[in-house]
Every structure is written in structure tokens, then in C-alpha cells.
N, CA, C and O atoms as a DFTB+ gen file, in Angstrom:
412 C
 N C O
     1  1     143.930     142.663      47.410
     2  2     145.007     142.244      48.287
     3  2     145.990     143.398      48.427
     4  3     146.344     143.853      47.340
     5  1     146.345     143.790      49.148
     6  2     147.601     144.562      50.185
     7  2     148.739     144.494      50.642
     8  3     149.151     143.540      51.301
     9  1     149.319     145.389      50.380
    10  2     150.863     144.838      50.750
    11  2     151.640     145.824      51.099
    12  3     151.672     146.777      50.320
    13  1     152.435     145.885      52.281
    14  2     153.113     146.993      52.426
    15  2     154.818     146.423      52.572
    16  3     155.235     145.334      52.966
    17  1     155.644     147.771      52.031
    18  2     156.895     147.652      51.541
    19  2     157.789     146.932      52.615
    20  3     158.765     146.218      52.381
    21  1     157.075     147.377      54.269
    22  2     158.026     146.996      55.058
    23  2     157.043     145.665      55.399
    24  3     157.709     145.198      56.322
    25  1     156.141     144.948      55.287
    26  2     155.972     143.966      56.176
    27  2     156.023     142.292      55.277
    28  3     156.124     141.996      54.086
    29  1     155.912     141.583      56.391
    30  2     156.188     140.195      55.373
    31  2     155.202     139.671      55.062
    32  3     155.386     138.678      54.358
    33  1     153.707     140.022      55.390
    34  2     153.037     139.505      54.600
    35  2     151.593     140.065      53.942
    36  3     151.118     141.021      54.555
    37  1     151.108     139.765      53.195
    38  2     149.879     140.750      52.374
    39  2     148.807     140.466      53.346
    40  3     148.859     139.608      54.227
    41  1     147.635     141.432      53.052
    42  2     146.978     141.241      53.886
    43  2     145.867     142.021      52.725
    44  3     146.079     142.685      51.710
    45  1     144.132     141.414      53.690
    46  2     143.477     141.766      52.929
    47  2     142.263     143.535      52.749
    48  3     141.704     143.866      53.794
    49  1     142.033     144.336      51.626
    50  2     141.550     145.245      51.740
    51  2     140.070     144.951      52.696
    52  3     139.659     143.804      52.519
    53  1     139.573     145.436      53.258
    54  2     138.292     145.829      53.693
    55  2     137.279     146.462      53.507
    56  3     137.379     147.596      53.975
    57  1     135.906     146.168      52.821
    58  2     135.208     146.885      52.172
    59  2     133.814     146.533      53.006
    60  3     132.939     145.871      52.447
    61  1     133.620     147.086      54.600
    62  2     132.404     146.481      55.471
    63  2     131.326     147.073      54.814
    64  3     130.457     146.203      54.772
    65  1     130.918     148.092      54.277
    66  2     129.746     148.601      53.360
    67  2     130.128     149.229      51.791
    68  3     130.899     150.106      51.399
    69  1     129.280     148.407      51.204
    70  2     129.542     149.119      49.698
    71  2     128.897     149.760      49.183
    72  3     127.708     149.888      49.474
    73  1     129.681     150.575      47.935
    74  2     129.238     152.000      47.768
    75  2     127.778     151.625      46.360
    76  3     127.192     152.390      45.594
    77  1     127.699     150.510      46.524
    78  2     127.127     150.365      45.145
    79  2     127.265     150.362      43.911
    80  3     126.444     150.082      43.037
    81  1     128.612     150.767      43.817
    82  2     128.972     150.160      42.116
    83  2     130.519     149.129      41.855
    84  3     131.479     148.868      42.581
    85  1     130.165     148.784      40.557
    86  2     130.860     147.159      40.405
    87  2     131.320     147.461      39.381
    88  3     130.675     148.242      38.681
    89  1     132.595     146.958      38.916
    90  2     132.919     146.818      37.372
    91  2     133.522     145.313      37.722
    92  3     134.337     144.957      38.573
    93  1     132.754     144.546      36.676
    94  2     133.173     143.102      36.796
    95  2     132.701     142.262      37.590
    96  3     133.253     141.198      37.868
    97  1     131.442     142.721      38.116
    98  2     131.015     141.790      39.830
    99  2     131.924     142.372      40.206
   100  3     132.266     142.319      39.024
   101  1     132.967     143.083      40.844
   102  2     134.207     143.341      41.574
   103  2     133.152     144.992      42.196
   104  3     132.812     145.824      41.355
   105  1     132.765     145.192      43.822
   106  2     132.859     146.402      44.449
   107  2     133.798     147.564      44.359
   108  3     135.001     147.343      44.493
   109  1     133.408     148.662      44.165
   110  2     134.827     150.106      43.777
   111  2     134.427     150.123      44.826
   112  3     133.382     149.761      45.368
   113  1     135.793     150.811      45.285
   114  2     136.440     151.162      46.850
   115  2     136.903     153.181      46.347
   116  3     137.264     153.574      45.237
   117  1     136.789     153.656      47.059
   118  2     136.998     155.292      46.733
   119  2     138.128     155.431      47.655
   120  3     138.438     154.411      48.272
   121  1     138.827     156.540      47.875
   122  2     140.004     157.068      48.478
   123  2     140.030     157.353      49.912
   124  3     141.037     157.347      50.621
   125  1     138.555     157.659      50.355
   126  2     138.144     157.704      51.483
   127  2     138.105     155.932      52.181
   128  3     137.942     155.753      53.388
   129  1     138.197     155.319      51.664
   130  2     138.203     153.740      52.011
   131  2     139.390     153.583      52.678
   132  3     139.993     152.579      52.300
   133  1     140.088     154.378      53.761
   134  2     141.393     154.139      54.146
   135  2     141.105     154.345      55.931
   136  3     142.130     154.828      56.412
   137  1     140.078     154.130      56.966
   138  2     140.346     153.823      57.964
   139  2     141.086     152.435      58.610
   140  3     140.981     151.334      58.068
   141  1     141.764     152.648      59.717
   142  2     142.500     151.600      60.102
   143  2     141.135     150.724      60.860
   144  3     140.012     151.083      61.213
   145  1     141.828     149.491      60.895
   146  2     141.208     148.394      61.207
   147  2     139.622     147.962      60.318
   148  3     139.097     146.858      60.178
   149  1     139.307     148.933      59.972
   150  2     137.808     149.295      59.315
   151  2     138.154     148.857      57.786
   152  3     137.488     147.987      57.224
   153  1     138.951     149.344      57.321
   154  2     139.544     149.397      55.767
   155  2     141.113     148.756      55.623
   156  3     141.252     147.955      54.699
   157  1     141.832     148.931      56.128
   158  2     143.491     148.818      56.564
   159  2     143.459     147.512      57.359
   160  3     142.691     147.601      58.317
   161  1     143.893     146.662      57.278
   162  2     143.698     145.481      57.983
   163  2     145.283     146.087      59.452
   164  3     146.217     146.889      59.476
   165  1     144.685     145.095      60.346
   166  2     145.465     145.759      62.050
   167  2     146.752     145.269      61.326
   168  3     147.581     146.162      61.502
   169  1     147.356     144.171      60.523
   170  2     149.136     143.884      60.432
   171  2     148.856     143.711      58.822
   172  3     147.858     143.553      58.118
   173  1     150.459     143.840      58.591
   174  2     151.117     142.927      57.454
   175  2     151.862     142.375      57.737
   176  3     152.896     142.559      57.095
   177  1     151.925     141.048      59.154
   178  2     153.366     140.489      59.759
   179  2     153.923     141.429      60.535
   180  3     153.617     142.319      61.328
   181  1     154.971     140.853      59.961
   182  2     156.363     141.746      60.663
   183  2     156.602     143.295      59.804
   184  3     156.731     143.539      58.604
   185  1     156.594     143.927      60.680
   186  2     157.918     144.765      60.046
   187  2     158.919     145.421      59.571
   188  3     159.321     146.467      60.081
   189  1     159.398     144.917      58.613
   190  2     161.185     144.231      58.465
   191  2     161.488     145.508      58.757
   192  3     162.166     145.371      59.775
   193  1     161.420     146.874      58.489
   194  2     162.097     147.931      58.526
   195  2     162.300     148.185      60.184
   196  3     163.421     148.501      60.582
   197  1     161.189     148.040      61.133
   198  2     161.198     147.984      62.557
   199  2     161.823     146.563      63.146
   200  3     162.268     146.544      64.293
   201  1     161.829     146.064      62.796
   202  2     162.275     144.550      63.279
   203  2     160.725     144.273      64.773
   204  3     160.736     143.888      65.942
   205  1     159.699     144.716      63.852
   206  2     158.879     144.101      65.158
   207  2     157.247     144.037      64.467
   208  3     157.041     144.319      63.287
   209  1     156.237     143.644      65.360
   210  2     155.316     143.215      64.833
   211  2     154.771     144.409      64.151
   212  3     154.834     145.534      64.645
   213  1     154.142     144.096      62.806
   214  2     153.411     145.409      62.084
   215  2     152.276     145.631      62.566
   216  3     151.487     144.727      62.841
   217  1     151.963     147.284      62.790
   218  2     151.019     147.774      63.656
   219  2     150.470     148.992      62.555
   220  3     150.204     150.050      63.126
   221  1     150.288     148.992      61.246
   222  2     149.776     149.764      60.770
   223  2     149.248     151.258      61.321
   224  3     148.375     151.180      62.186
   225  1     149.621     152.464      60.974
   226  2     149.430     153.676      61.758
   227  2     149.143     154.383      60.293
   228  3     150.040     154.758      59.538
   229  1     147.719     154.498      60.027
   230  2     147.355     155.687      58.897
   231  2     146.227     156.239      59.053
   232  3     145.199     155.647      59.381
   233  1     146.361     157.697      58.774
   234  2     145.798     159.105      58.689
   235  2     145.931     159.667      57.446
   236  3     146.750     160.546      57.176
   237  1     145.322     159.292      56.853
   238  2     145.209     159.981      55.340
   239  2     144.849     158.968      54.601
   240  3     145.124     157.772      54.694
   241  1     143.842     159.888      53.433
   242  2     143.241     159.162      52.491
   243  2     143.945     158.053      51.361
   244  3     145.131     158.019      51.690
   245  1     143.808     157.419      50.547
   246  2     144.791     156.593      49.662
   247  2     145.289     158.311      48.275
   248  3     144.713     159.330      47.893
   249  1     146.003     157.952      48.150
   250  2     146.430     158.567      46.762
   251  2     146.602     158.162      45.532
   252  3     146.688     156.934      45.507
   253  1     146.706     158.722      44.334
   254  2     146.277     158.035      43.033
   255  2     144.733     157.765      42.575
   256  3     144.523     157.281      41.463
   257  1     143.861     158.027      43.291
   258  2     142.610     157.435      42.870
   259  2     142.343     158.303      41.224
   260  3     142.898     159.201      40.591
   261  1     141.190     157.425      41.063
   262  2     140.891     157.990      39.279
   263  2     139.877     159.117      39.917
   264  3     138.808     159.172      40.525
   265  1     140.769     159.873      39.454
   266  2     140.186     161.433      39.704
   267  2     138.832     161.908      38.873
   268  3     137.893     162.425      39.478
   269  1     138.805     161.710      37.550
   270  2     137.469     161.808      37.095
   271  2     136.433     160.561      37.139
   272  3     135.508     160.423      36.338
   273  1     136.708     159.761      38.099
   274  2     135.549     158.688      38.420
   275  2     135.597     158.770      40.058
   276  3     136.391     158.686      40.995
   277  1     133.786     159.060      39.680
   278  2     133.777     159.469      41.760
   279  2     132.757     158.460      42.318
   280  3     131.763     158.182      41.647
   281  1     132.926     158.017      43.276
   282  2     132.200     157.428      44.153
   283  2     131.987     158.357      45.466
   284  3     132.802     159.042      46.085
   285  1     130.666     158.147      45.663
   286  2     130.292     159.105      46.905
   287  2     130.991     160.491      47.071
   288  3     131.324     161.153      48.055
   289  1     131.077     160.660      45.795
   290  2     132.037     162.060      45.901
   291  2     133.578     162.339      45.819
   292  3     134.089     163.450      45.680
   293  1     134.134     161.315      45.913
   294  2     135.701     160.535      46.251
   295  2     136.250     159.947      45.218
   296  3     135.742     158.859      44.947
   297  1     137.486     160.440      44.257
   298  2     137.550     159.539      43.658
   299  2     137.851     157.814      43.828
   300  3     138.062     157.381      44.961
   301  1     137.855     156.980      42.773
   302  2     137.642     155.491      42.969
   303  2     139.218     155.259      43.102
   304  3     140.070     155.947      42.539
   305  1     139.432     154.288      43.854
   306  2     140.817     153.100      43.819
   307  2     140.916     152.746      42.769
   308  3     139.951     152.502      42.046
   309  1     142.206     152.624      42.410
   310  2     142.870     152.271      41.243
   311  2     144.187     150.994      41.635
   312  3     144.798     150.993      42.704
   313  1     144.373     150.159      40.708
   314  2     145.776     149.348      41.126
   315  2     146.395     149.973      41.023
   316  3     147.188     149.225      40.452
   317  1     147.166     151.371      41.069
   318  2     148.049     152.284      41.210
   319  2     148.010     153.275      42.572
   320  3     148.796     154.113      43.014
   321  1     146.736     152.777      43.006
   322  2     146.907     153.417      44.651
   323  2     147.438     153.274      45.574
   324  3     147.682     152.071      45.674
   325  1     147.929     153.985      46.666
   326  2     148.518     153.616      47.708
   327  2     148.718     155.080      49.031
   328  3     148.634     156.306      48.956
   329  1     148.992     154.154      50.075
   330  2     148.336     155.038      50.986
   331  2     150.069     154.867      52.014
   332  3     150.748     153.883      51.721
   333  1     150.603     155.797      53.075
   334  2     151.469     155.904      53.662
   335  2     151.097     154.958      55.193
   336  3     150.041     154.772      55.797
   337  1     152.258     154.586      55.392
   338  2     152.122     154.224      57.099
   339  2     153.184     154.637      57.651
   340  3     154.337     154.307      57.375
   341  1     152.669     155.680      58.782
   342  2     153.200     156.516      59.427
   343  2     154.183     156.531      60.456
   344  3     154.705     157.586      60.819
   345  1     154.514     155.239      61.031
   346  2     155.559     153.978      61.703
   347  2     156.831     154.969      60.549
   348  3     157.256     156.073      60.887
   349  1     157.207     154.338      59.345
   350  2     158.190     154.546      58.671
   351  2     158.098     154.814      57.562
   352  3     157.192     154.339      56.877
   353  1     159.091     155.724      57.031
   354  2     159.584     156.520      55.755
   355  2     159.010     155.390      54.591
   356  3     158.216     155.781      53.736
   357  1     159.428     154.090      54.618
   358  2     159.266     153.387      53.471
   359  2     158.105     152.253      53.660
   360  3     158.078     151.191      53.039
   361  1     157.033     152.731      54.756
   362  2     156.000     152.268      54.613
   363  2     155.095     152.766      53.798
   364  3     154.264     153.557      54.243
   365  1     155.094     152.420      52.567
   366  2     154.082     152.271      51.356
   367  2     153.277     150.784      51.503
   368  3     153.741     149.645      51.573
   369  1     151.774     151.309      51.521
   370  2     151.302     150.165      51.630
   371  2     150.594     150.809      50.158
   372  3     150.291     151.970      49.880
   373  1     150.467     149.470      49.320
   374  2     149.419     149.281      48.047
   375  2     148.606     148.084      48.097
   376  3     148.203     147.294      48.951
   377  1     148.481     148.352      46.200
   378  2     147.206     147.348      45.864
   379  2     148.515     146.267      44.949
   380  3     149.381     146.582      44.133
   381  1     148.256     145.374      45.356
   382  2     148.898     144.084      44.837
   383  2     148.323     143.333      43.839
   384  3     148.854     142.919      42.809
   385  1     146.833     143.145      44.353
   386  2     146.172     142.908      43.879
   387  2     144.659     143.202      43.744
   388  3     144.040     143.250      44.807
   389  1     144.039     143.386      42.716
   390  2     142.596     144.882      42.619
   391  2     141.884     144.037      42.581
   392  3     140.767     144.553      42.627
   393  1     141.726     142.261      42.481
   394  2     140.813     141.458      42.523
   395  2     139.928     141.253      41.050
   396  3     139.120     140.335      40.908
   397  1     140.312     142.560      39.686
   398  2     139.661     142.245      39.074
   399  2     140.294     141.370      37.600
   400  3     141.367     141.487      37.008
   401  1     139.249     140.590      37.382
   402  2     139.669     139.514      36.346
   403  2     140.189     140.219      35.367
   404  3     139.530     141.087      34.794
   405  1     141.556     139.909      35.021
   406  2     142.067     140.192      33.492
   407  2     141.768     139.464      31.979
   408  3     142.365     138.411      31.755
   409  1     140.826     140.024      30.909
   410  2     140.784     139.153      29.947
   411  2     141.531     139.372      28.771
   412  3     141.496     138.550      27.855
């Protein structure tokens, strides 16, 4: 799950082909996993920083990934990743939630 700083509501990651590996039954997503509409869902709501509908605008890979764990060459997503949206300064969009079970 997804969430960015300026909009009102989460939205979900996108993973249309997987890379083949799992920790937990749960699919890894790599850094390269950041096209719009493809990976980036089209909104998060509103938003609040624009006062208008969220239109997600990103060009660039996520940042933070676990650098010594690679997928397809890329390092993997981490719940500490996050990627810019280019609309505004304090569009940070992240991981809210990484989907994987805590025991």
C-alpha cells in the first residue's frame, strides 16, 4: 500500500509481472518498479498541497532500495522506500504498507 504526503488517500502498488522471487508468499518489487500508471497507481485523491485532483507525475526510480539484494539487477524495495512526485516539493510518495506479515 502507498501513500503520498500530499494526497488524501492510499492507493495501491502495482506489480503487472513478477520478478520471481518471494519472501513470505509476498512478490519483491526492485527500484525499477516505478513507472506511472504501470507501477504508480494514476491518483492518491486529492492533492491537499495543490488543492486539486492528484495526478501523480514520476520520472525516477524509487530510492532506498536494499542495495546488496538485487532483483533483475536492481536493487529490491524496502518499507523504507520512496519515490518523488514531481507536481510538488513535498510530494513523497512511500510504502505504508510492504504487505508482509509481521511475526
Amino acid at each position: 500500500m502507498l501513500e503520498c504526503e500530499c494526497g488524501s488517500n492510499p492507493n495501491l502498488l502495482n506489480l503487472p509481472t513478477c520478478h520471481g522471487a518471494y519472501i513470505q508468499g509476498q512478490p519483491l518489487m526492485n527500484v525499477a518498479d516505478s513507472k506511472p500508471v504501470v507501477n504508480i497507481p494514476v491518483t492518491f485523491g486529492v492533492c491537499e498541497a495543490l488543492d486539486a485532483p492528484c495526478e501523480p507525475q514520476v520520472n525516477m526510480e524509487w530510492m532506498n532500495g536494499k542495495a546488496d539484494v538485487l532483483i533483475d539487477g536492481k536493487p529490491v524495495l524496502t518499507s523504507d522506500s520512496y519515490i518523488m512526485c514531481m507536481k510538488h516539493a513535498n510530494g513523497v510518495i512511500y510504502i505504508a504498507d510492504d504487505g508482509q506479515k509481521k511475526e
